[in-house]
C-alpha positions as CSV (number, residue, x, y, z in Angstrom):
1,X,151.2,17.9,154.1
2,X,147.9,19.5,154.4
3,X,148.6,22.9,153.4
4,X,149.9,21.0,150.2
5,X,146.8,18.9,149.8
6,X,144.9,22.3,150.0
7,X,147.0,24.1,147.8
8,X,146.5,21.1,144.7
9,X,142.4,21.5,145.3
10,X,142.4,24.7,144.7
11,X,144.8,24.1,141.7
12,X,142.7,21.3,140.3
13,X,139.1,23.7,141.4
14,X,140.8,26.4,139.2
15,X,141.2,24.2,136.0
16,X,137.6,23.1,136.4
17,X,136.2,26.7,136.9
18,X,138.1,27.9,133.1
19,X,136.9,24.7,131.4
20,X,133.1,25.5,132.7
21,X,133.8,29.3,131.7
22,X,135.2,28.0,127.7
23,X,132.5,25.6,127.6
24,X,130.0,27.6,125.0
25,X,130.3,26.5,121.3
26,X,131.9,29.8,120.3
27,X,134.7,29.9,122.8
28,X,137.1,27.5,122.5
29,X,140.2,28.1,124.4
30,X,142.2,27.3,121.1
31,X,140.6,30.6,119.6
32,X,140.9,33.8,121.2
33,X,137.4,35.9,121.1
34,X,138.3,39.2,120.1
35,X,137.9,42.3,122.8
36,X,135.8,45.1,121.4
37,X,136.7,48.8,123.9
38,X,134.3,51.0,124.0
39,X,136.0,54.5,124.8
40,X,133.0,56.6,124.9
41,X,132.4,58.7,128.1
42,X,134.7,59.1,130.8
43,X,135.8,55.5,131.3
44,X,136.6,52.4,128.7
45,X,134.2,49.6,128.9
46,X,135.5,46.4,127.1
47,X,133.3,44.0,125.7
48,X,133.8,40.6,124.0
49,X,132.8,40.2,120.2
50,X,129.3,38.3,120.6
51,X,128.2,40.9,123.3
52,X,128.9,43.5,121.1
53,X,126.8,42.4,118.3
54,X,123.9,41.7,120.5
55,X,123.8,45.3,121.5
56,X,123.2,45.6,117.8
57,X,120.6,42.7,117.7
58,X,122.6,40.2,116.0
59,X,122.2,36.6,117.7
60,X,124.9,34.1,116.1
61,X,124.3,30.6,115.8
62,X,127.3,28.6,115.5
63,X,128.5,25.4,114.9
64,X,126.4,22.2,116.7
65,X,122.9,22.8,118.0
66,X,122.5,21.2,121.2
67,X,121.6,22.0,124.6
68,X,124.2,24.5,125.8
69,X,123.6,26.5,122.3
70,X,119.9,26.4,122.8
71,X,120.1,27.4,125.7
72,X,122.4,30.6,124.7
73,X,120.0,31.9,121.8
74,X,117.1,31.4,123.5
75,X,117.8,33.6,126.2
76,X,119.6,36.2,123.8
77,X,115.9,35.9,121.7
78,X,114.5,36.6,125.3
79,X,116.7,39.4,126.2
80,X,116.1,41.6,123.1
81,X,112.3,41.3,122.9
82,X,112.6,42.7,126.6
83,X,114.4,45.8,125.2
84,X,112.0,46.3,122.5
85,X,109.5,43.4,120.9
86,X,109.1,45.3,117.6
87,X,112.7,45.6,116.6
88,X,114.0,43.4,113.9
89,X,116.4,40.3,115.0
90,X,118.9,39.7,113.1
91,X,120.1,36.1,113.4
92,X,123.7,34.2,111.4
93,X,123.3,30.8,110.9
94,X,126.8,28.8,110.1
95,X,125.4,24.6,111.4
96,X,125.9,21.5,110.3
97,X,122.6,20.7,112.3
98,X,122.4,19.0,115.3
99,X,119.4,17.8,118.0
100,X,116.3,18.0,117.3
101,X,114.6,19.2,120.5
102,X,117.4,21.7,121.1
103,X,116.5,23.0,117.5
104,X,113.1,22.9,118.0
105,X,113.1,24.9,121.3
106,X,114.8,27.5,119.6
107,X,112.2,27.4,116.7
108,X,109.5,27.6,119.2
109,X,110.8,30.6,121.1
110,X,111.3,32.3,117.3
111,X,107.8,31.8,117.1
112,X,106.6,32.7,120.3
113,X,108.5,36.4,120.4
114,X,106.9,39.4,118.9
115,X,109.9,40.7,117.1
116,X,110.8,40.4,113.4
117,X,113.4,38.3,113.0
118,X,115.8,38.7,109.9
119,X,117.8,35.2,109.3
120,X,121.3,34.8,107.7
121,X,123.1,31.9,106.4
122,X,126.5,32.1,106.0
123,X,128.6,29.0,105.1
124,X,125.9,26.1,105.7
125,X,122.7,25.7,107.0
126,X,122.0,21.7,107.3
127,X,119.3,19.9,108.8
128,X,118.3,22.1,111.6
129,X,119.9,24.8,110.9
130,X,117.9,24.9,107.7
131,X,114.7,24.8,109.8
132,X,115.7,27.7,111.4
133,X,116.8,29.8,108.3
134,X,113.3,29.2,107.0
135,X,111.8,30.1,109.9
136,X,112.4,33.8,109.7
137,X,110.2,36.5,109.3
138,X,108.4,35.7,105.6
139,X,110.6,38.2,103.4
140,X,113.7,38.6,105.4
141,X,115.6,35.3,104.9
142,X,118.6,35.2,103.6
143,X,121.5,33.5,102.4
144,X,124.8,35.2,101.2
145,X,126.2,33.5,97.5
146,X,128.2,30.6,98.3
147,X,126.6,29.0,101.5
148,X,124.8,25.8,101.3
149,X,121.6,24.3,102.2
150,X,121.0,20.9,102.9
151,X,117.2,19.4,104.3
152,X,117.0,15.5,105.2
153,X,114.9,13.3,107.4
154,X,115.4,13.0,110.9
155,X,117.7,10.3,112.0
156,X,119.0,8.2,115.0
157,X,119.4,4.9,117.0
158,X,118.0,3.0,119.8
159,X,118.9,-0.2,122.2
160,X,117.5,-1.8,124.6
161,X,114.3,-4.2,124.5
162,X,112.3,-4.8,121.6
163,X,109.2,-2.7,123.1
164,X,112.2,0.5,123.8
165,X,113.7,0.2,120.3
166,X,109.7,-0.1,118.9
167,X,108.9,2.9,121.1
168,X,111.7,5.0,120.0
169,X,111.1,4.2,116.4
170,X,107.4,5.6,116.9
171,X,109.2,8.8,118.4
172,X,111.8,9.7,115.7
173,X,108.8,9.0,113.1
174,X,106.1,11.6,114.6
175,X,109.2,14.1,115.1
176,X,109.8,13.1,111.3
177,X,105.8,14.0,110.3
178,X,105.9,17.3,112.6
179,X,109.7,18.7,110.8
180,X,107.8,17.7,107.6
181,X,104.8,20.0,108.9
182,X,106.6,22.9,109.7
183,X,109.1,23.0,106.5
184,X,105.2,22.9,104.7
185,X,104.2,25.9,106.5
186,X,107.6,27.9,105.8
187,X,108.4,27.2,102.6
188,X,104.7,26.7,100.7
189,X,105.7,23.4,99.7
190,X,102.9,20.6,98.9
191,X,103.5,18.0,102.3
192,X,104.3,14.8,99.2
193,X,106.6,16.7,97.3
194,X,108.5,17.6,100.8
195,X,108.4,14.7,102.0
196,X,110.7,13.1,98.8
197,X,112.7,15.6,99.0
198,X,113.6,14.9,102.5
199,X,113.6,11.2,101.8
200,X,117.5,11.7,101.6
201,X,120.3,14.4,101.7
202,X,118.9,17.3,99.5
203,X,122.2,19.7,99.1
204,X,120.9,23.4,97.5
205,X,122.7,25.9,96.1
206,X,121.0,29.6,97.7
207,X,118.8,30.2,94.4
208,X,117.8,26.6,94.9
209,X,116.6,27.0,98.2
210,X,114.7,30.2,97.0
211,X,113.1,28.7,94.6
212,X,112.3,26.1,97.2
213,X,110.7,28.9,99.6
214,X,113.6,28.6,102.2
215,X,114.7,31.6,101.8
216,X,113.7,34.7,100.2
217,X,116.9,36.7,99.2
218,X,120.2,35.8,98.0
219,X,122.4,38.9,98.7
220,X,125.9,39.8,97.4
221,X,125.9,43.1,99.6
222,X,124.0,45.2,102.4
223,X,122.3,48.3,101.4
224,X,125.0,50.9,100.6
225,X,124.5,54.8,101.8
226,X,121.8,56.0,99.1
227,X,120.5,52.9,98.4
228,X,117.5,52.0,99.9
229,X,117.6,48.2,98.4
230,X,120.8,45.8,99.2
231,X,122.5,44.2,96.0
232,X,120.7,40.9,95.0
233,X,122.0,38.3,92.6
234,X,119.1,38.1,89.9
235,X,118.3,35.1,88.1
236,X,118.4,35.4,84.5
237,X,115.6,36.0,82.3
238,X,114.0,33.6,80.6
239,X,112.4,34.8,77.2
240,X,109.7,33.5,75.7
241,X,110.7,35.1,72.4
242,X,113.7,33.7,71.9
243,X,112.6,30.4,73.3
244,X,109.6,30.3,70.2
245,X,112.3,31.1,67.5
246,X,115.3,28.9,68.7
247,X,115.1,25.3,67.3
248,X,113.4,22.8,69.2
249,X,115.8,20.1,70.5
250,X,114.7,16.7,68.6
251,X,113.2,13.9,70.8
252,X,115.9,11.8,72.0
253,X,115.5,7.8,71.7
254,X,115.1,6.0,75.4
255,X,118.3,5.0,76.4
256,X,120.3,8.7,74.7
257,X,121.7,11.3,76.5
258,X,120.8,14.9,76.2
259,X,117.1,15.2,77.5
260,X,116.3,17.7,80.4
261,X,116.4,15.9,83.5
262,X,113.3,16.4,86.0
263,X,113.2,19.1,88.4
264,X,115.1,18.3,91.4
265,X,111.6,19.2,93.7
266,X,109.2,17.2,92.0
267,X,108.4,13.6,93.5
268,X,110.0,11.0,92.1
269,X,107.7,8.0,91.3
């Protein structure tokens, strides 16, 4: 009977141990990671897919920022500015968001390091994910062609007594004025018109969010062998000369369709 009891422990230790190990954002047990072997040498060395890629300086960012992805990043940001703090980072950004001090402690450590650090968005970048996108290296943000940007306000809930929920309230509204802050410093934006734009979900395409001053780049391709610039998707010309000789649209009665609508940045009244 006891060498039974024993026998489930260690049974029911074991499961625990392998849901610890497959608890990081990227592994989950339902997608295997791929195994990269390194042959080089005399011996084979075999080395997951995320490992491999930081030996190139890539850091990805994944799904949900919270504490356990914080946590990860931070310490990958660490490790390469203690092989070389002059080296570009190259950091992937596919979030939907997520906390706001998890976010924010990887935005400080971004800040704090000495490296460059090249940022990617692939897929989405939402909320705090788009925070981090812009907080790249000034000239080596970018976004690939079809991922989305999205900025908003902070948001949340609190219970308890009327002082906790009045306490809270005044929390969430000075982590609201400090986000606002550092977007302003990022992107070049005036602090009013940000702060309507964030007023609600702001979806941008990538040339949106360049114009914007989120990122910097929207690239199709990296450089290819020759090149010494990678392939950008250009916006198309505007020309005043063929804007002065094409007929000036009449001046549509209030209430008609077919005026320009505002820019999407400026603040609405």
């Amino acid at each position: 009977m006891l060498l039974r009891r024993v026998l489930q422990f260690g049974v029911s230790a074991l499961k625990v141990s392998r849901s610890i190990h497959q608890s990081a954002p990227w592994r989950s047990p339902l997608i295997p990671i791929p195994i990269i072997v390194n042959s080089k040498g005399r011996g084979e060395r075999a080395y997951d897919i995320y490992s491999r890629l930081l030996r190139e300086r890539i850091i990805c960012v994944m799904g949900p920022i919270d504490d356990s992805v914080a946590s990860l990043v931070i310490a990958q940001l660490l490790f390469l500015q203690s092989e070389s703090n002059n080296k570009p980072i190259h950091m992937y950004i596919n979030s939907p968001g997520g906390v706001i001090t998890a976010g924010l402690a990887i935005y400080d450590t971004m800040q704090y390091i000495l490296n460059p650090i090249s940022t990617w968005c692939v897929g989405q970048a939402a909320s705090m994910g788009s925070l981090l996108l812009a907080a790249g290296t000034t000239g080596m943000r970018h976004s690939l062609p079809n991922a989305r940007i999205m900025v908003h306000q902070p948001s949340g809930g609190a219970r308890g007594q009327a002082t906790d929920i009045a306490i809270q309230a005044e929390e969430i509204l000075k982590l609201k004025r400090q986000i606002n802050n550092i977007y302003c410093k990022h992107t070049g934006q005036p602090l009013e018109t940000l702060e309507n734009v964030m007023e609600r979900d702001r979806y941008m395409s990538p040339m949106e969010a360049q114009d914007f001053g989120i990122i910097d780049k929207v690239l199709v391709h990296p450089p290819q062998a020759g090149q010494d610039e990678p392939e950008l998707i250009q916006k198309e010309p505007t020309s005043l000369a063929s804007a002065s000789t094409s007929p000036q649209p009449q001046a549509s009665e209030p209430g008609q369709s077919g005026s320009n609508p505002p820019s999407s940045y400026k603040p609405e009244s």
